[in-house]
N, C-alpha and C positions, 0 to 999 in steps of 0.2 A: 553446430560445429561437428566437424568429420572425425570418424573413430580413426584413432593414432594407427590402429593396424593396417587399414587401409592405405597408410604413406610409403612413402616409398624407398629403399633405403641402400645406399652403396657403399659396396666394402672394396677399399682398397688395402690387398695385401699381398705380397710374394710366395708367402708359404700354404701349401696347401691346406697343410695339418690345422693349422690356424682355419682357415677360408671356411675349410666344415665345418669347425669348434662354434665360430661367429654363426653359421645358416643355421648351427644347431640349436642354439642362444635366442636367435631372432624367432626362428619359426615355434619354439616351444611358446613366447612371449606372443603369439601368435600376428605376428608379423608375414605377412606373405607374397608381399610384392619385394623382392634382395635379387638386386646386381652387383658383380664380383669385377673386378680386374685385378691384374698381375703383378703392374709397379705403375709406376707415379703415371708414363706417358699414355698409358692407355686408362688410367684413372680419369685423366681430363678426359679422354674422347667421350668416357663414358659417363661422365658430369655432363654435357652436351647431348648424349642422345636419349640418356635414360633422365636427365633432370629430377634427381633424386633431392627427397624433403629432409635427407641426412647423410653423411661422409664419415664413414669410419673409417678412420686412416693411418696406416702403418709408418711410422718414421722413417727405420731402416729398409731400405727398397732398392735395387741396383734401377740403372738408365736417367732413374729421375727420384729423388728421395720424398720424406713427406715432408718437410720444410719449403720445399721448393713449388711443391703441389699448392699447397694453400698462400704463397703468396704468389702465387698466378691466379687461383680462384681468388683473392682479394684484391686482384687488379682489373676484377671484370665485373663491372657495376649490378649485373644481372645476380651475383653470385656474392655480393657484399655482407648478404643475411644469413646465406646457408651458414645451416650449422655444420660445425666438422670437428667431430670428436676423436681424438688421436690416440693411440692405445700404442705402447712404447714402453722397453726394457731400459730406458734412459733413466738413470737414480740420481742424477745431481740437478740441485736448483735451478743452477744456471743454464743445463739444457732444456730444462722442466720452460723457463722461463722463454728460451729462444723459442720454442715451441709455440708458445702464447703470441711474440711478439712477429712471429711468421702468418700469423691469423688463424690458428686453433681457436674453438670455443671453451673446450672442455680435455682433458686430458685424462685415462687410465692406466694404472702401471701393469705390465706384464710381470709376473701370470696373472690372466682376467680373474679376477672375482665376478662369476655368474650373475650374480643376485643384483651388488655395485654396478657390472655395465649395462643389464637389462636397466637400472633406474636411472643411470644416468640418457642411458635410449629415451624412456619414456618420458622422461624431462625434456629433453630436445624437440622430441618430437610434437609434445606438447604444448611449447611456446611455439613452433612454426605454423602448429595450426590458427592459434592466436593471432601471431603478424599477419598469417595470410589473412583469417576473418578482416582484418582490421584494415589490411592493404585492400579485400573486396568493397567495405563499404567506406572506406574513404572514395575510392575511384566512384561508386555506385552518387554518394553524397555531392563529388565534384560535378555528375554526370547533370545530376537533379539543380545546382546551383548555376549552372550554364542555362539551363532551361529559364530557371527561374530569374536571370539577369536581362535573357532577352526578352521573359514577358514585361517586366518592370520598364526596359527600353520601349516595349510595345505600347507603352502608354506615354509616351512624348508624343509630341508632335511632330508631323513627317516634313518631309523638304517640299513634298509637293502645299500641304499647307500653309506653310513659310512662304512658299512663292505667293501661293493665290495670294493671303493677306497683304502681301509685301506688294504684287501690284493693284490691289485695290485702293489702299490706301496712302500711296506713294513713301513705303518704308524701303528699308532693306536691314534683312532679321537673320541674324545668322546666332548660331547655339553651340556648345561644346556639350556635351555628358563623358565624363570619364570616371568610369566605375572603379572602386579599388577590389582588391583580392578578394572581400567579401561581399554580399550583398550589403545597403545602405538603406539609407532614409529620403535620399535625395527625391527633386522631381518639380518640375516645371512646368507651365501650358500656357495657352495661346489659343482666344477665341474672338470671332469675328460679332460684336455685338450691334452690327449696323449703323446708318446715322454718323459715318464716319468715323465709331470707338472701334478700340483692340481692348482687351482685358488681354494682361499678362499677370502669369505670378509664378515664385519659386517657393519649394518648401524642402524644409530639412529638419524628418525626424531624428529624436533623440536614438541613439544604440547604432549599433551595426546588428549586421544578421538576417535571419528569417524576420524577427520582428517586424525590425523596423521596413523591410520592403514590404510585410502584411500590412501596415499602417497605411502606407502607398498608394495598395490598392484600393483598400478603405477610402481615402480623403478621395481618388478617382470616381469610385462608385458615387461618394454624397454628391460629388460639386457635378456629378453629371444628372443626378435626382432634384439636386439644387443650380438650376444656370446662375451665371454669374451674373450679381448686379450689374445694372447700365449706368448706375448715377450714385451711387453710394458704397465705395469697397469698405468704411469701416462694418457698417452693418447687415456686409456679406461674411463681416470677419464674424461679426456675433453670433451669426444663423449656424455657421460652420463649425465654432467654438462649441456652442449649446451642444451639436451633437457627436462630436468628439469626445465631450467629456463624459458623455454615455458609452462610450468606446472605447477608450483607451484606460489601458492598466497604468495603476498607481505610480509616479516615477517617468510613465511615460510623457510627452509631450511635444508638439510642433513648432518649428520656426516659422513665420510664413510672412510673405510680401505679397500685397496683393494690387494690382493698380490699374485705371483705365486712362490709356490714351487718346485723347481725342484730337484729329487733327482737322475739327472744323473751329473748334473753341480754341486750337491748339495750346493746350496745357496736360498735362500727366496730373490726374489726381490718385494717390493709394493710401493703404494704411497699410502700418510694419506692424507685425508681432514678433518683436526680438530678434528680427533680422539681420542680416547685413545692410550696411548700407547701401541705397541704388544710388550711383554716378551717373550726374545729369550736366547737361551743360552745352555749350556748341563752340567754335572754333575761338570767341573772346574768352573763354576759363570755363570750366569743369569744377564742380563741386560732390561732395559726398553727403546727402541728406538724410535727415534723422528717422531709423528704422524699427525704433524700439515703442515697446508695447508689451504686455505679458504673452509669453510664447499660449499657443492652442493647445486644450485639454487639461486645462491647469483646473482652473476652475469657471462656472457658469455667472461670477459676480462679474467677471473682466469687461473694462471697455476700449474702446480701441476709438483715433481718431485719424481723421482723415489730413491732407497736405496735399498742396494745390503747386503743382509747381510749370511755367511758362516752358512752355514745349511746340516755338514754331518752327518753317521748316529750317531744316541743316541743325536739330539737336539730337544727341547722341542719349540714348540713356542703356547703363551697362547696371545688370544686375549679376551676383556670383553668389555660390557657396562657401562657406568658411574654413574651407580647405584653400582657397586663394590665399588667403591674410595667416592660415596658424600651417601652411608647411615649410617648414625652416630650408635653407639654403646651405651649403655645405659647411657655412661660417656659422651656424646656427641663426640667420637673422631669418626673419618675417615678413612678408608686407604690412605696413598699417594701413588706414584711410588714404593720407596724402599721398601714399606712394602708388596704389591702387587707383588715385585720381591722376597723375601725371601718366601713369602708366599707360590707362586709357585716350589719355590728352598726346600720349605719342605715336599710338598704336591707330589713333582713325586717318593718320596722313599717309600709312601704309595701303597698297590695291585689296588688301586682303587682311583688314584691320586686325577682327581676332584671331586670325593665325598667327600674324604678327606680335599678339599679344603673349599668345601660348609661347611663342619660342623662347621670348624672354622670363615669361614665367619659369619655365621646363629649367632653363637654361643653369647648369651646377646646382640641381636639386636630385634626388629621392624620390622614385617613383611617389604617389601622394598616399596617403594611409585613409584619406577618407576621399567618397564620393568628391569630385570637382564636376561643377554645373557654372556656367556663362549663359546671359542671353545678352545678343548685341541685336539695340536697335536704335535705327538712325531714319531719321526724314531727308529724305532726298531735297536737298536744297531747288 
């Protein structure tokens, strides 16, 4: 943190006698960066060009008074923080008071007590260094968490991927990721396991924050150390489990669905670990199938079992994150299962299904508070 002397500090007053008294106050206190103006109008110019870290300011002033000062500096966003401490011959409460409610921070009464306004300076001046620290490393923090949203992004799967799989095996695979204000847990993939499968799956660590997108990166490193089963996703669940629970802190723990489509056997076999439900089905009904299981990282006894479900072409299957079903609508309601199955059931007669999907989701809600993840995929009839 910056020594208070080195700040910077503006006296707005009319009288001279005064203007010394103050340079004499400040620079004893060893203060040595002080800009002066006259009355109020040239006070502003001089808040503008010397951007001073404190405002000592006179009430009484001819052209522009100090009441009038600080509710113009309280009208200019930039100037909402400065401090502006007012020094005034004014003895009654109630102008004591207009003072405050004009946007003074601090007020001294004329004649200065030396001692009082050097401490009420170094007060001032010492919480602005504070905000300022504080304003440097939020912005420095936001700077690091933009970085760290696009690397966690870095690890989806690209459009050009989408495409390839989607024409090899006659899909069509589209995805949403919508991150919220903080980093997440979220995270999905998509791998070409030959022989006609796709493995897909979604996962959603527990927390927000740095954590949970470290987690992230973690299950990315194992599952690419460990390729994805071809014929067995629960006991890809187990392999993954095992060494998560070497990993992950106490409390901590994963959601995950995991599943291979095959479209020469055309069926969708996965296993859920306390998933959401994935929505399957084709143009005769859509259903929501069972996704639960003990989430990952719990503990190494866990089993997890597999579901076989008829996947030929023209079916749809829609996997999401549980920001879909728990972010309320302006009524307070939610999606459940069934409403997330018709939704889907309305959304694939659209040319552009899950867009269509999103608008009605979006539609009289709250930006979402946690990660939203969709993966849309359909067999081409």
């Amino acid at each position: 943190m910056s020594d208070v002397r080195a700040l910077r500090v503006l006296v707005i007053e009319d009288s001279e006698t005064n203007r010394r008294l103050l340079d004499a106050l400040l620079r004893a206190a060893g203060i040595q960066t002080i800009a002066f103006a006259v009355d109020g109008i040239d006070g502003l110019e001089k808040v503008e060009s010397f951007q001073p870290d404190l405002v000592v300011l006179d009430i009484m002033m001819p052209r522009m008074d100090g009441f009038e000062v600080c509710r113009r500096l309280r009208a200019l966003p930039e100037h909402r923080s400065l401090p502006i401490l007012v020094q005034t011959g004014l003895e009654t409460a109630q102008e004591r008071t207009e003072a405050f409610r004009a946007g003074a921070t601090d007020l001294v009464i004329k004649p200065l007590n030396g001692a009082e306004f050097l401490a009420r300076v170094r007060v001032h001046l010492q919480n602005r260094m504070l905000i300022r620290d504080l304003e440097d490393y939020r912005a420095r923090l936001e700077g690091e968490l933009v970085v760290a949203r696009d690397m966690q992004q870095s690890l989806l799967p690209t459009e050009s991927l989408m495409d390839e799989i989607s024409a090899s095996h006659g899909l069509r695979i589209a995805a949403h990721f919508e991150p919220c204000s903080e980093l997440g847990g979220d995270g999905w993939g998509l791998a070409d396991l030959g022989d006609g499968r796709v493995a897909v799956w979604l996962v959603d660590f527990t927390g927000h924050g740095v954590g949970a997108a470290v987690n992230t990166f973690r299950l990315h490193t194992l599952m690419s150390e460990m390729p994805p089963d071809p014929s067995d996703p629960a006991r890809y669940l187990a392999a993954l489990n095992e060494r998560l629970c070497g990993l992950l802190r106490i409390g901590q723990f994963a959601t995950f669905l995991y599943g291979i489509l095959d479209t020469r056997a055309h069926v969708f076999t996965y296993a859920g670990a306390a998933g959401t439900s994935p929505v399957i089905g084709d143009s005769d009904g859509m259903a929501a199938h069972d996704a639960s299981g003990l989430p990952l990282g719990i503990s190494r006894q866990g089993t997890w079992q597999n579901h076989s479900i008829p996947f030929p072409p023209g079916s749809l299957l829609l996997l999401y994150s549980d920001a879909l079903t728990e972010t309320p609508d302006i009524r307070g309601a939610m999606l459940d299962e069934p409403a997330v199955t018709v939704l889907a059931a309305d959304s694939r007669r659209a040319e552009a299904p899950l867009t269509a999907l999103l608008d009605v989701f979006h539609r009289d809600r709250e930006p979402v508070s946690d990660d939203l993840t969709l993966v849309w995929i359909e067999r081409v009839g």
